[in-house]
Every structure is written in C-alpha cells, then in structure tokens.
ZAMARGU-4260 file (C-alpha; in steps of 0.2 Angstrom, whole numbers, plus 5000, padded with zeros to 4 digits):
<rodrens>
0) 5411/5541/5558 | 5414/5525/5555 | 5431/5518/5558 | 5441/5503/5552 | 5454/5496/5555
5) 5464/5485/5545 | 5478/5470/5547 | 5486/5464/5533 | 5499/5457/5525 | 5515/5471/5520
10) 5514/5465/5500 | 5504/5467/5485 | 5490/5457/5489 | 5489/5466/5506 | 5490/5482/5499
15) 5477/5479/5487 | 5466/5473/5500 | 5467/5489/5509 | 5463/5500/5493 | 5448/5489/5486
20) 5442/5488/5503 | 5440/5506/5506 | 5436/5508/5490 | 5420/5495/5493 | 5415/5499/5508
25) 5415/5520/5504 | 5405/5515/5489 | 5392/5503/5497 | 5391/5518/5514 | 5388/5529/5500
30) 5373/5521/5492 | 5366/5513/5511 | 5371/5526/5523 | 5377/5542/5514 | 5376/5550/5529
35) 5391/5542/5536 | 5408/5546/5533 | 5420/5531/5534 | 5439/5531/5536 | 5451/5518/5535
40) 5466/5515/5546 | 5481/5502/5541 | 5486/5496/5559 | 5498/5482/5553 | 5510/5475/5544
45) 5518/5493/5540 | 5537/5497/5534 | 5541/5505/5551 | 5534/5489/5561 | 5545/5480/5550
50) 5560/5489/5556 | 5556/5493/5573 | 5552/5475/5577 | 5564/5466/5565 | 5552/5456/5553
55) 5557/5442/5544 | 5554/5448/5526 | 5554/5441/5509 | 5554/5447/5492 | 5539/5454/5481
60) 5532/5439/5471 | 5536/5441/5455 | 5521/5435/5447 | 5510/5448/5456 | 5509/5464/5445
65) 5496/5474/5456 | 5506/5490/5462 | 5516/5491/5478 | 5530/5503/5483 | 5539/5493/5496
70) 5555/5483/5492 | 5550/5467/5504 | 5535/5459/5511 | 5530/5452/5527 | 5517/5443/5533
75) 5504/5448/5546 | 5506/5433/5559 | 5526/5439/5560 | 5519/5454/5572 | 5521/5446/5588
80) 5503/5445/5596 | 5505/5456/5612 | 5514/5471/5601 | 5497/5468/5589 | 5486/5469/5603
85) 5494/5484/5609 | 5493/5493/5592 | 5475/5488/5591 | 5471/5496/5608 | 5480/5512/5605
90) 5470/5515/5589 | 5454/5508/5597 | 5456/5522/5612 | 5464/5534/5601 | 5449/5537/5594
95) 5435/5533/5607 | 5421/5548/5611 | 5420/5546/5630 | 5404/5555/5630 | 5397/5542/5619
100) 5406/5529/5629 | 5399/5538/5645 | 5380/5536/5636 | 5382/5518/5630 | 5387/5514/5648
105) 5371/5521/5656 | 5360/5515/5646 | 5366/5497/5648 | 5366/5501/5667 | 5346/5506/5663
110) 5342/5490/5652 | 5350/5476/5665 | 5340/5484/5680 | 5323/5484/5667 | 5328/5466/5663
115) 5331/5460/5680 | 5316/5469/5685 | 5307/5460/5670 | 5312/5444/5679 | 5308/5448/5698
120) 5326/5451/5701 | 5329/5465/5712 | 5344/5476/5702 | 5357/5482/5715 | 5355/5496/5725
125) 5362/5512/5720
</rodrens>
C-alpha cells in the first residue's frame, strides 16, 4: 500500500488538486505497478482545522467554477507550523507497519557493518 498524504489549500484549486491527483497517480499505479493499491489522505487545510484553530478565511473566488462544497477558503501556510508537523506525524505513525519498520532497521544495521567492513573499519561490537 501506498500512501499519500496531501497539504493543500481549503478552495477550489486545492480541492481539485486532491481529486486529479488521485485520480493521476491511481491511473499511472495502475498501468506501472497494478499490483499496488494507493490511497490518498487530505492532512490539511480541512473545514474542522479551520474551526478548531481559527483560520483566517476568505471567500470562494468567484471566477473559479470547479466544484467545491465549502463556504470559505483558507490557505495552507495559515496552519501554524508545529500543529502541521503534529498532524503529519500522527498520520505518518498512524499508519506505520512496525514489523516492516523492524526489518528496514536491521538491514541498515547489516549494510553499515558491511560498508564499514568494506573500508577497514571495525563496526561496533554487539
């Protein structure tokens, strides 16, 4: 599985990057790797992050007629950076395998002991 996560503005612009972004991305996986399942994730801008944290918000442009259900927009960089960093962690971990965490670990562990060996290092005892 295949996982990402998307920041974006909360208008129609960000929206629609969302939708023909998953859309793209299914349709390229499909052809390349159709083995793999992809899922997208909007981390931020949502309404509720509007609310909760008390975006400035404007309203829709006018001029834009791609589709979008909310009555305001906010723009991505409003999110203050430590509450995106937090929301980014909590969906990173959320969805982390710790078994495949586990594997990766080890066999980094194994290639820095082969490459220091490689150079006449001695890797740290055990």
């Amino acid at each position: 599985m295949v996982r990402v996560f998307v920041v974006s503005d909360w208008d129609q612009s960000g929206v629609h990057l969302f939708s023909a972004l998953a859309e793209d991305v299914t349709a390229f996986a499909a052809v390349d790797a159709p083995e793999t399942k992809v899922a997208f994730e909007r981390l931020a801008v949502t309404e509720q992050q509007i609310a909760d944290y008390g975006l400035p918000i404007a309203p829709p442009k006018v001029s834009d007629h791609r589709s979008f259900s909310g009555t305001s927009t906010t723009q991505a960089e409003a999110l203050p950076p430590d509450v995106l960093t937090a929301v980014l962690k909590a969906a990173i971990t959320s969805h982390r395998e710790m078994r495949v965490l586990a594997a990766l670990l080890e066999h980094e562990e194994d290639e820095r002991r082969r490459l220091l060996k490689s150079l006449g290092c001695e890797p740290d005892a055990d």
